[in-house]
C-alpha positions, -999 to 999 in steps of 0.1 A, spaced: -127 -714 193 -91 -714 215 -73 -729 186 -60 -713 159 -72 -724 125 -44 -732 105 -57 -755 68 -85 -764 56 -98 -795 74 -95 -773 103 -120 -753 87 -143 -775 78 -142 -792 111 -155 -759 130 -176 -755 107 -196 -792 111 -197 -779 143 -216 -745 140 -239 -763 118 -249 -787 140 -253 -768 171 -288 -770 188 -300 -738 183 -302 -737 144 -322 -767 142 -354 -757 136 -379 -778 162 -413 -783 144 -443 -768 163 -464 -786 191 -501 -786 188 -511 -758 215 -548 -774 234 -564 -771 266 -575 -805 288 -612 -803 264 -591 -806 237 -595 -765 225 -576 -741 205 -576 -706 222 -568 -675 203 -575 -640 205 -586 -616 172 -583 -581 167 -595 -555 142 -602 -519 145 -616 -512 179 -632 -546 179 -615 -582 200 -625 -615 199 -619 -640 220 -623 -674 198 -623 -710 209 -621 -739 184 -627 -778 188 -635 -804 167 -670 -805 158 -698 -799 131 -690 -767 120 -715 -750 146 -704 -710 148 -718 -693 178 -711 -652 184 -721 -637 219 -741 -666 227 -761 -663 192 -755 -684 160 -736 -667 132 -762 -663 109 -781 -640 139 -752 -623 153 -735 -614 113 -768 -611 95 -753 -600 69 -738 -626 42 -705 -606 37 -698 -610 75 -706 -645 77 -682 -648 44 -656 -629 64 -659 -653 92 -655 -685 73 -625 -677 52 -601 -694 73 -620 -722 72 -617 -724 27 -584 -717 31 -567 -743 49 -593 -768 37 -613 -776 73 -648 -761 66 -673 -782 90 -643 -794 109 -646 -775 138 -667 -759 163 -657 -719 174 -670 -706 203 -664 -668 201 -671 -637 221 -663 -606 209 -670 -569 220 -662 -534 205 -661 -519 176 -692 -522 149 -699 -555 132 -676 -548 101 -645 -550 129 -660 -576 149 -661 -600 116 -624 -591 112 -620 -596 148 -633 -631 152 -619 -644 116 -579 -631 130 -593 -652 160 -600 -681 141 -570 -686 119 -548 -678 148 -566 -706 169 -564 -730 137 -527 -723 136 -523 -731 174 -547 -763 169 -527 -779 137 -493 -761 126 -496 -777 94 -521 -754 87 -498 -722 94 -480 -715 56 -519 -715 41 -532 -694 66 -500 -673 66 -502 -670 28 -535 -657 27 -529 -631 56 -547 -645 78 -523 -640 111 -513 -604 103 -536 -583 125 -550 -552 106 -534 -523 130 -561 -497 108 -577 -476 135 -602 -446 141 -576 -412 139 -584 -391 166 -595 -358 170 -571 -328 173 -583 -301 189 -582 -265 166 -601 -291 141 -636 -301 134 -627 -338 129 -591 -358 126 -578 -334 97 -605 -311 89 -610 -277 97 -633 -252 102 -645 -233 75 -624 -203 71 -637 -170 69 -626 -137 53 -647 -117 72 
């Protein structure tokens, strides 16, 4: 960018190249897997993390060691867990392997399905603008307040008293 730029053609030949440059080409995404052919990701929610791996499987979801349907009992949770699955289309597709500790169940569910989609994404990029549409990737930064001290909880206070 010495040379001064004196008509048009000049103009449009700087131009050709700015656009063509390297760095504004847009590379598309690599498949992220370990040697067994895995997608690692890790979930958060609340107090709760997952650690999640996916591979290519039946559909077989095991929690802790424990199949879903005993770790998540409840049918919301295991709802909660397979959404990323309906989303992108892949439900029995793959196998997740997930361990996840703190927080209560509620949080863990959130936990392992941020896990999940975030693993998916890292398995098959062409599953990224469905999983990102749905809000999937976005982790849920809602936490416990904590407690202030001259108050009986987060914000409440003591019960006043006039005499």
């Amino acid at each position: 960018m010495a040379e001064e730029i004196k008509s048009l053609e000049g103009l449009e030949a700087v131009a050709g190249e700015v656009t063509a440059s390297p760095e504004t080409v847009e590379t598309p995404r690599e498949p992220v897997r370990d040697a067994l052919g895995r997608s690692y990701a890790t979930g958060k929610r609340k107090d709760a993390v997952a650690r999640v791996w996916i591979k290519p499987g039946s559909g077989k979801v095991v929690v802790n060691g424990k199949p879903i349907n005993d770790y998540f009992a409840r049918p919301v949770l295991q709802m909660i867990l397979k959404q990323p699955f309906t989303v992108s289309g892949t439900e029995d597709q793959f196998d997740v392997m997930a361990t996840v500790k703190g927080g209560g169940l509620s949080g863990q569910a959130g936990a392992v399905k941020h896990g999940v989609s975030k693993a998916l994404q890292l398995y098959d990029p062409s599953l990224r603008g469905a999983l990102k549409a749905a809000g999937f990737l976005t982790r849920d930064s809602r936490v416990v307040e904590r407690k202030k001290y001259g108050k009986a909880k987060a914000r409440k206070s003591f019960q006043f008293s006039k005499r």
